[in-house]
C-alpha positions as CSV (number, residue, x, y, z in Angstrom):
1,X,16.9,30.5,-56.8
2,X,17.5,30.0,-60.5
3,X,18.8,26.9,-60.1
4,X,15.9,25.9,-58.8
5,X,13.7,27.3,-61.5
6,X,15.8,25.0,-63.3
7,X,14.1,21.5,-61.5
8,X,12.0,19.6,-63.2
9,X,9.1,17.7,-61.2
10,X,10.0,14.1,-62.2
11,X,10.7,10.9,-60.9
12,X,13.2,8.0,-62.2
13,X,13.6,4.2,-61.7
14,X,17.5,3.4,-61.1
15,X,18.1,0.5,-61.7
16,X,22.2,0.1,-60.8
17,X,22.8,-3.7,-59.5
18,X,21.2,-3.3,-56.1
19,X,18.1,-2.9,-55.2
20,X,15.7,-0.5,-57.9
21,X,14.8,2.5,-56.2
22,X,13.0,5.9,-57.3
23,X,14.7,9.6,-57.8
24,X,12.6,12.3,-57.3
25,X,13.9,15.8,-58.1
26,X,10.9,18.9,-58.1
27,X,11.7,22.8,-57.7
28,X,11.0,23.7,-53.6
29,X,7.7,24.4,-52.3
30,X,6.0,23.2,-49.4
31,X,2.9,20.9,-50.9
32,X,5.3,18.8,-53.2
33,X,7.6,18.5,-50.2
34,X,4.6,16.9,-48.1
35,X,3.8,14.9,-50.7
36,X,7.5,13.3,-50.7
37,X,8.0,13.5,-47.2
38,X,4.8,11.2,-47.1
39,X,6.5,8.1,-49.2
40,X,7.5,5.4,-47.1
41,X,11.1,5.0,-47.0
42,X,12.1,8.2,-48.5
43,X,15.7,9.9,-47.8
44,X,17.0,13.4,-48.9
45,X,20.1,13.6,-50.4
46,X,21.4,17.6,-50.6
47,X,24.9,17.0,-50.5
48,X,25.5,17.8,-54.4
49,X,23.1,19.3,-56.5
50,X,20.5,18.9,-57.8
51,X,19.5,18.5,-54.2
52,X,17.0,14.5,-54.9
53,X,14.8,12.4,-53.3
54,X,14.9,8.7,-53.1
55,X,12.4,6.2,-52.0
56,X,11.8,2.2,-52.8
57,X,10.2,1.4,-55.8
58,X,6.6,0.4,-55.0
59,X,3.7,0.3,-57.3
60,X,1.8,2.7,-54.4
61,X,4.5,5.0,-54.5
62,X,5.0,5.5,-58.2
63,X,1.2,5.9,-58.3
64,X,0.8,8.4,-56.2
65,X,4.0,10.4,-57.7
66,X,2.1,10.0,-60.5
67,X,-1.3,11.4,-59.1
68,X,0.7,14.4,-57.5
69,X,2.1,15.5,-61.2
70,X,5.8,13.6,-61.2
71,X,6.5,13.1,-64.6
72,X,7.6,9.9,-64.6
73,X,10.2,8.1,-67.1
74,X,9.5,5.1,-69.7
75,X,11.3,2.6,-67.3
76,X,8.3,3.9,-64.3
77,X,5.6,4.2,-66.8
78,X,6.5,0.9,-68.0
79,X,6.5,-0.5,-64.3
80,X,3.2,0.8,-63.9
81,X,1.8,-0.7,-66.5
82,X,2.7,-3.9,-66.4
83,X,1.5,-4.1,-63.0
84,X,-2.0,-3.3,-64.1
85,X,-2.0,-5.8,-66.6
86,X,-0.8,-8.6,-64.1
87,X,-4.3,-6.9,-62.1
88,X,-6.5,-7.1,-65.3
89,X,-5.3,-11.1,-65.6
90,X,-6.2,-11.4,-62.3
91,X,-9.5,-10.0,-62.3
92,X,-10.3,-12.4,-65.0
93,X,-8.9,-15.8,-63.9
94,X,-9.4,-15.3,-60.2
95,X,-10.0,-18.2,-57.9
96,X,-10.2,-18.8,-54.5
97,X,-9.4,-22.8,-53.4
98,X,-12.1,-24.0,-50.9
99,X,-14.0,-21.1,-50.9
100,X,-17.6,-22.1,-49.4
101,X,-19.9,-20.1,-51.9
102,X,-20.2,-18.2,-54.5
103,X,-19.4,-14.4,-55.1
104,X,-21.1,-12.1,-57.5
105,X,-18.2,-11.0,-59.9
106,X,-18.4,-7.5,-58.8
107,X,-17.2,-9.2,-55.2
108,X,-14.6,-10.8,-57.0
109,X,-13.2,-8.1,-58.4
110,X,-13.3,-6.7,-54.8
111,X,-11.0,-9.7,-53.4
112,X,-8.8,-9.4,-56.3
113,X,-8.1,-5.6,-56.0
114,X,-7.2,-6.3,-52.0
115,X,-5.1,-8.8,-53.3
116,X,-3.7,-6.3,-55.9
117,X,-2.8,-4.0,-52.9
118,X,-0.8,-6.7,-51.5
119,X,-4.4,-6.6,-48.2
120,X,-3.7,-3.5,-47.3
121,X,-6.7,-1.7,-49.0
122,X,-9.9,0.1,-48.3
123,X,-13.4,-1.4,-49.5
124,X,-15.5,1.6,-49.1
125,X,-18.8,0.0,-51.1
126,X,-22.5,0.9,-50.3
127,X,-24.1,-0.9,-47.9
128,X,-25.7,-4.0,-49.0
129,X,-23.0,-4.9,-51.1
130,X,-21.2,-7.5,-49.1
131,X,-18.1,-6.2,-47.5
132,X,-17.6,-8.8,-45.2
133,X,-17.7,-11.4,-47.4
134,X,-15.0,-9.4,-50.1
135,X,-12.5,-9.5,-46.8
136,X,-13.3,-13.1,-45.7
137,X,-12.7,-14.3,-49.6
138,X,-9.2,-12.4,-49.3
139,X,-8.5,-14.1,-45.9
140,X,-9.8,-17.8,-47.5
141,X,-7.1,-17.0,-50.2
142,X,-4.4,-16.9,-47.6
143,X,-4.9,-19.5,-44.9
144,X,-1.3,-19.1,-44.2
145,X,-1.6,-15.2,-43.3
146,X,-2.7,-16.3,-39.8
147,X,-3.7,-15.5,-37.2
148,X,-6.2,-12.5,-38.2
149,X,-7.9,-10.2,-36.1
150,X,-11.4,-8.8,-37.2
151,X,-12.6,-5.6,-35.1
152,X,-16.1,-4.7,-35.2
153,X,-19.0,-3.0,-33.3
154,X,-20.4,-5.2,-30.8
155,X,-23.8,-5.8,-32.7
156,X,-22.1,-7.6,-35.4
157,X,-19.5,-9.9,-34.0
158,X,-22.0,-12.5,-34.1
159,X,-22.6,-12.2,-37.5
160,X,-18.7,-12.2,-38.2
161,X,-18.4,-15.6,-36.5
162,X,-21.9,-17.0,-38.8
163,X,-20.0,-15.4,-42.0
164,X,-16.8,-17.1,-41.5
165,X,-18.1,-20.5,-40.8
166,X,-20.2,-19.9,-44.1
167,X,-17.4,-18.8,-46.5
168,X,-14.4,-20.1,-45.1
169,X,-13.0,-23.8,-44.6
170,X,-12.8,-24.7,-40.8
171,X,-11.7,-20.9,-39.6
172,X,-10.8,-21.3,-36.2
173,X,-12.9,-18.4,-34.8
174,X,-12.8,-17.1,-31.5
175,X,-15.0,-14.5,-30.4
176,X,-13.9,-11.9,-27.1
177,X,-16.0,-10.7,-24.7
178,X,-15.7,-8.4,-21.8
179,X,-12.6,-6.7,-20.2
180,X,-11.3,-9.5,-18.5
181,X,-8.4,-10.8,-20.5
182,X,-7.4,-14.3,-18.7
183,X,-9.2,-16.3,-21.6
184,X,-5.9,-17.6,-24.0
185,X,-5.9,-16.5,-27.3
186,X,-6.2,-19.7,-29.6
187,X,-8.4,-19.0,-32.1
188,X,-7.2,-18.5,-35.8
189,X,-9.7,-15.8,-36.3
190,X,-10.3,-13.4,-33.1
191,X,-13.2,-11.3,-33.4
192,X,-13.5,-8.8,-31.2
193,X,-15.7,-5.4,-30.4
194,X,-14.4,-1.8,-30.5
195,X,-15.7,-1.5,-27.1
196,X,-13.6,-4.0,-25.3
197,X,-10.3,-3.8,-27.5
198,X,-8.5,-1.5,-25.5
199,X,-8.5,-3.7,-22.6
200,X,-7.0,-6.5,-25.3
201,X,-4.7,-4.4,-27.0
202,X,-1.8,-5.3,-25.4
203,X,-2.7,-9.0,-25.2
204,X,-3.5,-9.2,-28.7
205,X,-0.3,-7.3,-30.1
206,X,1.9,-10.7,-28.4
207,X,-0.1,-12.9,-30.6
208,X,1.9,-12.1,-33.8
209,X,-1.2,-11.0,-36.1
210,X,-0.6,-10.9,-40.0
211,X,-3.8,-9.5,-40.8
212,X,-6.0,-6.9,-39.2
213,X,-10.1,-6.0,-40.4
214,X,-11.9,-2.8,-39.3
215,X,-15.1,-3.2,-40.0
216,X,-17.5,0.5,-40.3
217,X,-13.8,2.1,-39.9
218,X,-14.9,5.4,-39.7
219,X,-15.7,4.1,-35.6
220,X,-12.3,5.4,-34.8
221,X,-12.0,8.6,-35.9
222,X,-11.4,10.8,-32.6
223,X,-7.8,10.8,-31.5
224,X,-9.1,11.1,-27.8
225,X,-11.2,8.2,-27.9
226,X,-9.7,4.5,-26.4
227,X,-11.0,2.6,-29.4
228,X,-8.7,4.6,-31.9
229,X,-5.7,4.5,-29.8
230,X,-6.1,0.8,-29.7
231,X,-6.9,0.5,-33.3
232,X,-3.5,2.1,-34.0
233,X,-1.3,0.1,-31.4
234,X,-2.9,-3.0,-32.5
235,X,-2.6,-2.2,-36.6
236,X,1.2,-0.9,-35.9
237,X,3.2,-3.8,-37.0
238,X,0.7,-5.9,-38.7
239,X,1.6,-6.2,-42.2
240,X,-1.8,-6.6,-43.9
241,X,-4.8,-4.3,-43.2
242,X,-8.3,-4.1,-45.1
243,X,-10.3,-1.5,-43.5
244,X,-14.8,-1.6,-44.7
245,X,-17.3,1.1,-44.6
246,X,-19.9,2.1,-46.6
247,X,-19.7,5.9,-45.6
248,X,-18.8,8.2,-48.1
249,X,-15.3,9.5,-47.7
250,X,-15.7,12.5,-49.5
251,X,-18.7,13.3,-47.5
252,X,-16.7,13.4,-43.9
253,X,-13.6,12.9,-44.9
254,X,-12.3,13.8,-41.4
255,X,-13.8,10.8,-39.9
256,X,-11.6,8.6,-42.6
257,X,-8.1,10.1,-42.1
258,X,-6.8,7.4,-39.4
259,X,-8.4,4.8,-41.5
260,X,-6.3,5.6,-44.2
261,X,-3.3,6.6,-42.8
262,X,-3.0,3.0,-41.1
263,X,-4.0,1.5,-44.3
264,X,-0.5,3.3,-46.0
265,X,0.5,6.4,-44.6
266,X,2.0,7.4,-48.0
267,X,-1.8,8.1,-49.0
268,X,-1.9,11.2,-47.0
269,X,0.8,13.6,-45.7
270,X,0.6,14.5,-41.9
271,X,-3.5,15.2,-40.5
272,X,-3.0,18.9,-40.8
273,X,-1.9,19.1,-44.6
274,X,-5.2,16.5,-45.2
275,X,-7.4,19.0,-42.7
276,X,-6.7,21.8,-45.0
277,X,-7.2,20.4,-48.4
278,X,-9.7,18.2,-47.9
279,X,-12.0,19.0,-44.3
280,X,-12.4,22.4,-45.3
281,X,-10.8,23.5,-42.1
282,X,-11.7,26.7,-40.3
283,X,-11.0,28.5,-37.4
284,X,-13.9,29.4,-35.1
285,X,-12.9,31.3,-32.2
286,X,-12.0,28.6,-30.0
287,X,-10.5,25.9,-32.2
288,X,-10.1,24.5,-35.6
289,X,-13.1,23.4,-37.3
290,X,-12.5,19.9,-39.0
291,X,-16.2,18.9,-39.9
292,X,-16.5,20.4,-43.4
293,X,-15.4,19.0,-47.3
294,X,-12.9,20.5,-49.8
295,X,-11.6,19.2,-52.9
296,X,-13.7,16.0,-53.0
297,X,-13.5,14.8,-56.4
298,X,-9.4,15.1,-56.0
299,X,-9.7,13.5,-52.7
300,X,-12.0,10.6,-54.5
301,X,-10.0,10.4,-57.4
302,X,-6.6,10.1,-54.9
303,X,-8.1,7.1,-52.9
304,X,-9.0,5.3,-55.7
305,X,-6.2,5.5,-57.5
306,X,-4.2,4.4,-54.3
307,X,-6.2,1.9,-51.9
308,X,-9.8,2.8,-52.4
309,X,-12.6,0.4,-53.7
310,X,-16.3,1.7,-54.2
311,X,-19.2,0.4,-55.9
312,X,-22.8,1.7,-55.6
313,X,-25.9,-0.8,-55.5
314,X,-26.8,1.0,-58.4
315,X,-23.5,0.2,-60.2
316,X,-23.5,-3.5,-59.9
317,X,-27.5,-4.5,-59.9
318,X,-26.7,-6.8,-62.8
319,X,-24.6,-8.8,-60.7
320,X,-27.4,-9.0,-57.5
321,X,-30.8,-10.9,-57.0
322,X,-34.1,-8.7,-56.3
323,X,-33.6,-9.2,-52.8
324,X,-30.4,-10.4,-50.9
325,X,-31.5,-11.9,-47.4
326,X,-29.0,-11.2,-44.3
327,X,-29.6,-13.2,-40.8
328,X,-27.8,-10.7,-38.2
329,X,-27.2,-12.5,-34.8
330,X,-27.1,-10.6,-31.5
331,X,-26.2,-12.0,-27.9
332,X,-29.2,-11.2,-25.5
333,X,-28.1,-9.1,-22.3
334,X,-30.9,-11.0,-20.2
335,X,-29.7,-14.3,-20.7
336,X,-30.5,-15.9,-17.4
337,X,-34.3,-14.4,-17.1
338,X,-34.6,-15.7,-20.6
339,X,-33.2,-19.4,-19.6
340,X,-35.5,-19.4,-16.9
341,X,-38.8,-18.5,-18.3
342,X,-37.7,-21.3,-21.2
343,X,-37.3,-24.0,-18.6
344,X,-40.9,-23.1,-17.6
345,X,-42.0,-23.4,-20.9
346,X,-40.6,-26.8,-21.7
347,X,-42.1,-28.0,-18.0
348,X,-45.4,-26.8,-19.4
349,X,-44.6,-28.9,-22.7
350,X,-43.7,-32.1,-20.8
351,X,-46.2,-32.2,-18.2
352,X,-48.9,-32.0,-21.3
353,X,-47.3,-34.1,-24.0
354,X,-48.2,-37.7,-22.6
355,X,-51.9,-37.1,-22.1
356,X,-52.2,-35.1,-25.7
357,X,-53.1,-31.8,-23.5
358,X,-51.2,-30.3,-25.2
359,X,-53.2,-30.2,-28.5
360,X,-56.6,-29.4,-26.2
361,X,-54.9,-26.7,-24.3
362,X,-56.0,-23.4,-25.4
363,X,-54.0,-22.0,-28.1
364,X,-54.4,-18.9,-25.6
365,X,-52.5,-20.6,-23.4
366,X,-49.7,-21.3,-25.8
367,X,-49.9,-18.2,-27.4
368,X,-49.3,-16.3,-24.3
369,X,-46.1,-18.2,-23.3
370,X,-44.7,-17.9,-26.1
371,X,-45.7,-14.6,-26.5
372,X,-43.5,-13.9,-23.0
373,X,-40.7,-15.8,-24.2
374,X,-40.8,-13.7,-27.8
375,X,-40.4,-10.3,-25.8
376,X,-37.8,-11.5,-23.4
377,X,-36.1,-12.0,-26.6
378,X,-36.9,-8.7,-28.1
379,X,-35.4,-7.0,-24.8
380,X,-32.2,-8.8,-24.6
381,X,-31.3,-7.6,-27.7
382,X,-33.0,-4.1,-28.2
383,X,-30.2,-2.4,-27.1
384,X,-27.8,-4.2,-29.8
385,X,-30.6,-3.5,-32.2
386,X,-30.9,0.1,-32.1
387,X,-26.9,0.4,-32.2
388,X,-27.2,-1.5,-35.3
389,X,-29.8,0.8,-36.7
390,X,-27.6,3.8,-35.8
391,X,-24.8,2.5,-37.3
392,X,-26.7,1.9,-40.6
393,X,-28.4,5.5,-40.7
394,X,-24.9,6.5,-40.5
395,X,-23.9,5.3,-43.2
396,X,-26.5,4.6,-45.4
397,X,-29.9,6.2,-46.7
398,X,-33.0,5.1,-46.0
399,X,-34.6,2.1,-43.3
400,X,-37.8,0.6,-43.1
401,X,-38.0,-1.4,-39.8
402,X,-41.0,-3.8,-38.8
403,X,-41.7,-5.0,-35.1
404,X,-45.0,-6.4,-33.4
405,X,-45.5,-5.4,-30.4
406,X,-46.0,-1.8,-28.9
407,X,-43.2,-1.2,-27.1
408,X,-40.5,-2.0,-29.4
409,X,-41.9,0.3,-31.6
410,X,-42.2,3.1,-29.1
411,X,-38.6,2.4,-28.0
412,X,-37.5,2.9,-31.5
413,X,-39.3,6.0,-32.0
414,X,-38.3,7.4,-28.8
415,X,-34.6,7.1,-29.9
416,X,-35.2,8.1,-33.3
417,X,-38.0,10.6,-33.5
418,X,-37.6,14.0,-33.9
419,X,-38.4,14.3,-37.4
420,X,-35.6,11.6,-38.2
421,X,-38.5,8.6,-38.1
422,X,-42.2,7.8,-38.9
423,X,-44.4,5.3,-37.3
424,X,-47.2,3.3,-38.4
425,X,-48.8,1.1,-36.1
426,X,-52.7,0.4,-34.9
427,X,-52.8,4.0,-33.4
428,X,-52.2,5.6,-36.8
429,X,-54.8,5.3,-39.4
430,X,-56.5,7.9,-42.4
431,X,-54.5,10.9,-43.1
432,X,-51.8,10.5,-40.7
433,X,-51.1,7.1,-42.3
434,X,-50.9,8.8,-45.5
435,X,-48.3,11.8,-43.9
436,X,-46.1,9.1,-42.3
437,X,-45.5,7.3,-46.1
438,X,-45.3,11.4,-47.6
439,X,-42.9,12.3,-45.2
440,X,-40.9,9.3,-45.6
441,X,-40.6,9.1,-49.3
442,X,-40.2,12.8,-50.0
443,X,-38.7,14.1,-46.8
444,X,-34.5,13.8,-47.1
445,X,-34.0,14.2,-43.6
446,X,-36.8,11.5,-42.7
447,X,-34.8,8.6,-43.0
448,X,-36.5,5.8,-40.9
449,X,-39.5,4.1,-41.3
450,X,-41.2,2.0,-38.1
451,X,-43.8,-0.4,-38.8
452,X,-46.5,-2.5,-36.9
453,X,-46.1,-6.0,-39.3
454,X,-49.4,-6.1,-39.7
455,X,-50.7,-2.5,-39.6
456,X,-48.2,-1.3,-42.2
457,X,-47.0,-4.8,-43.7
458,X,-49.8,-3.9,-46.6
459,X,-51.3,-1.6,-48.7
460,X,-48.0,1.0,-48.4
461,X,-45.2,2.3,-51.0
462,X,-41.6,3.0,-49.0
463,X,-39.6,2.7,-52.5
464,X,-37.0,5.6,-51.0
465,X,-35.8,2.7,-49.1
466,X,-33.8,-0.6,-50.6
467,X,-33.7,-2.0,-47.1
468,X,-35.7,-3.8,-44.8
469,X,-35.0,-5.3,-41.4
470,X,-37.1,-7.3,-38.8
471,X,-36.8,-6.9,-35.1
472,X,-39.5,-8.9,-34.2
473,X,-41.2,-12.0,-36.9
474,X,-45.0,-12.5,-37.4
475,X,-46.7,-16.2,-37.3
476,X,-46.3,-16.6,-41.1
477,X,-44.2,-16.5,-43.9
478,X,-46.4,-14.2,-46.1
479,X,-46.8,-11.5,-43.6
480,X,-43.1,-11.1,-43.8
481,X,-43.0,-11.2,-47.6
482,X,-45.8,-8.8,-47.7
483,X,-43.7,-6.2,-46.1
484,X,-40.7,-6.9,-47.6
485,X,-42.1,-6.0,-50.6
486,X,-43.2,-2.4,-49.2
487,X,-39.5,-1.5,-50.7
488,X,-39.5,-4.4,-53.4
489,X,-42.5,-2.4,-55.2
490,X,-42.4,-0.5,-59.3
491,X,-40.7,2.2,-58.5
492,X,-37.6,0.5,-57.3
493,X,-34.4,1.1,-58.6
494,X,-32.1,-0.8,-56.4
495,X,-32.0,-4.4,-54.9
496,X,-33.7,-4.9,-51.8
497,X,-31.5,-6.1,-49.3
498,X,-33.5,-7.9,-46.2
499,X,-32.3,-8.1,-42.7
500,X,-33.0,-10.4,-39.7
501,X,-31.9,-9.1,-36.5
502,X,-32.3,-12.9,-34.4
503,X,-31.7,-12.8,-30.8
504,X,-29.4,-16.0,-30.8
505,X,-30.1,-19.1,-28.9
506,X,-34.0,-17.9,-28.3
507,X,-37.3,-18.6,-29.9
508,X,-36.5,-16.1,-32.3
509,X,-34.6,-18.9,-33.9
510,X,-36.7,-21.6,-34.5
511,X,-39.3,-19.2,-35.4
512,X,-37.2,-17.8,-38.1
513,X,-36.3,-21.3,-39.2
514,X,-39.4,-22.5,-39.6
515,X,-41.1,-19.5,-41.1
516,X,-38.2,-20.0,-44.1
517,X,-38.7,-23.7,-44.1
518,X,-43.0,-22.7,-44.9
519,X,-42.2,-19.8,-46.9
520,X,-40.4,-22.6,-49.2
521,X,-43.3,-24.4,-49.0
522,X,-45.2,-22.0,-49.5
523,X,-43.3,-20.5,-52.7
524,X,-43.7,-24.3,-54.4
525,X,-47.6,-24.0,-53.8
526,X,-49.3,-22.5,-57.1
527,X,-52.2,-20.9,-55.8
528,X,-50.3,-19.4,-52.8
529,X,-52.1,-20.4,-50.0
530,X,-51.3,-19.0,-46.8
531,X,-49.7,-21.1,-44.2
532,X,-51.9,-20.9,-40.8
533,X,-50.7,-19.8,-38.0
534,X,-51.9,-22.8,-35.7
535,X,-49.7,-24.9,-38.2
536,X,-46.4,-22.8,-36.8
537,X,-47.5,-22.8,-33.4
538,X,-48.2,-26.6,-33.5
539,X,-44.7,-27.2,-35.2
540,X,-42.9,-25.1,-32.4
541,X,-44.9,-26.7,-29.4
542,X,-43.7,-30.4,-31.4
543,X,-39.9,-28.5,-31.3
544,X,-39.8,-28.2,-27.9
545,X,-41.2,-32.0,-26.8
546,X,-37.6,-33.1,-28.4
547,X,-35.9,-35.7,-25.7
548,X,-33.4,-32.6,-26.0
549,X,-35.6,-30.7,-24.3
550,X,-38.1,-32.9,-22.5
């Protein structure tokens, strides 16, 4: 026992003509032998004493000695820092060849510490921040770590596809769908949902992956579940891993752990060492309670030292515009109902373009078919919507969400309601207008805000949100300012960011198009005049008499 009073907690760089490694020596008790049992490549060596440790010498390693109160030598503390010079250098000079855009240099520094973590790193910032863009900038930087495989909830994979052809030169994406897997794998970039992956796993783990992207990570935290199983298989023997989410880690950090642990499992020791420091874990009467938080600002301080990145809106808003704009993407479910009632459409179009009937048809008329063909839209891609919303409520604060029409919005509310979201529409005016906003700005647990575009597009403050998304868009460009700027109002603290949930290869489309094409107009004209709504109408009848269509 005395001779192990005698141990000091330390660690050593050896440095004897083969390969450095690291000696660790500490006096015997259980958390410091977790710890060390956690390094990757460790080996105990008790046949002379003082009984050591040994494991390679890796910058993660000697940090996290360093975290867990090793006193480390010159020749490590030396190694250390000259590391985080060669990161400082980098975060200045940075560049990324062929790089399709621009990155704000809080981004920059984002791609730079992934690449400081060799891609095997965690960018945990706030939502609104530009993840996906941090991990396609890393990816652009290494065209030769391919292929990749990027693993997201279905309502996004779009999106992926649309950011990758936007930052990245020629990508190669391929996007999976459904459980059959007899499509080949060809693609340089597979994007795939964590619905379907476990029907791919074993596919996809033959196709020699060098990098692997969980997007909104926190997706697989339940051991039971198919999507984490998968996850693990698939991330197994890939050798660069950059996991996103904007939730909080030290919030839930149960719903991080396998996220981590397949990032570097020298992070954390074994689930139930983590459970017990950091989950606040407790016993109920029929099972262990993993819900709860513990040691939070060690746990923070730990990941960010290690393989954690996290910047708040708030932190960088020197680096972001008033208001970032996002198009979002989403696959209809009701393709071939929408398909048909298009075809109708264009036969309507055709059969009145020759005799100019068109422009002396009722705008009733028009209105009313495109009306049908709006809502077809809406309904093929509600269900990716609302999924989408969850997933942002999840991680995020507050939403303001506008639609048009009456049923979207009761859909919404009947998902969302019980005191989690407010309406206002054309059935809510005077003091139960006025409640809706109150309950929104001051109530914490009120975190969505549904709006009728015109009935609550004016005349209302929702400044506890920074974000905005549109389901459904109105007939001009200055109705969808107008409530954009619900959240863009004094007050404000944060960037507003703007999304555009677009049902893809539908009218939403060209309406979106040419509502930003006007609203460019529109922003040129001194005196603001509005754009009228016959104008758009005419412009989208004129779309559709294209010999592509007609």
């Amino acid at each position: 026992m005395s001779q192990n009073l005698n141990l000091k907690k330390s660690a050593q760089l050896i440095q004897d003509g083969r390969k450095p490694f690291i000696k660790i020596t500490f006096p015997f008790n259980r958390e410091d032998l977790d710890h060390v049992k956690s390094l990757s490549g460790r080996k105990f060596h008790g046949g002379q004493w003082p009984k050591f440790w040994t494991c390679p010498l890796k910058v993660d390693s000697v940090e996290s000695l360093k975290w867990w109160g090793f006193k480390l030598d010159e020749k490590l503390e030396a190694f250390l820092e000259k590391k985080k010079l060669r990161i400082d250098k980098m975060k200045e000079d940075f560049q990324i060849p062929g790089l399709r855009g621009k990155l704000f240099p809080f981004q920059k520094k984002g791609v730079s510490f992934i690449e400081a973590k060799d891609g095997r790193a965690l960018i945990a910032d706030e939502m609104g921040c530009g993840k996906t863009v941090q991990a396609l900038a890393w990816l652009q930087l290494h065209p030769e770590k391919r292929p990749a495989i990027i693993v997201v909830p279905a309502s996004l994979k779009l999106n992926w596809k649309r950011e990758a052809h936007a930052w990245i030169d020629n990508p190669g994406t391929q996007v999976l769908s459904g459980t059959k897997t007899n499509t080949p794998l060809t693609g340089d970039i597979i994007i795939i949902n964590y619905d379907i992956l476990s029907a791919w796993v074993g596919k996809l783990q033959q196709y020699n992956a060098q990098v692997l992207i969980t997007d909104e990570c926190h997706l697989y935290k339940s051991n039971t579940a198919k999507r984490t199983k998968a996850v693990k298989m698939l991330g197994r023997k890939i050798p660069h891993i950059i996991a996103l989410s904007g939730t909080p880690v030290v919030n839930r950090p149960v719903e991080m752990y396998n996220a981590l642990k397949l990032i570097d499992d020298t992070v954390v020791p074994n689930f139930w060492t983590y459970a017990q420091r950091y989950c606040s874990a407790k016993h109920n009467g029929f099972g262990w309670d993993f819900s709860g938080a513990s040691h939070t600002e060690e746990l923070h301080q730990k990941l960010t030292a290690t393989i954690m990145l996290r910047r708040l809106k708030k932190d960088v808003l020197k680096d972001m515009p008033d208001k970032i704009y996002s198009i979002l993407p989403i696959e209809i479910d009701n393709l071939k109902e929408y398909e048909h009632a298009e075809k109708d459409f264009i036969s309507w179009v055709s059969k009145n373009k020759d005799e100019g009937a068109a422009k002396k048809a009722s705008n009733a008329e028009a209105f009313a078919q495109i009306e049908a063909l709006k809502q077809l839209a809406i309904k093929g891609k509600i269900k990716q919507a609302i999924e989408w919303i969850e997933n942002f409520l999840d991680i995020d604060g507050k939403l303001v969400v506008f639609a048009t029409h009456k049923n979207t919005i009761d859909t919404l509310m009947q998902k969302f309601g019980n005191n989690r979201a407010v309406k206002i529409d054309g059935s809510v005016s005077g003091q139960a207008r006025q409640d809706a906003v109150d309950k929104f700005q001051n109530d914490e647990t009120c975190r969505l805000f549904v709006g009728n575009i015109k009935a609550a597009g004016v005349g209302l403050t929702l400044t506890a949100a920074s974000n905005v998304a549109f389901l459904e868009l109105p007939w001009t460009p200055g109705e969808l300012s107008q409530a954009e700027d619900r959240c863009h109002r004094i007050g404000q603290k944060n960037a507003v960011n703007v999304y555009y949930l677009i049902a893809s290869n539908t009218i939403d489309e060209k309406i979106a198009r040419m509502l930003d094409s006007k609203r460019k107009v529109l922003d040129s004209v001194l005196d603001g005049k509005e754009t009228e709504q016959e104008s758009l109408l005419s412009t989208l009848i004129n779309e559709y008499k294209e010999p592509n269509y007609v």
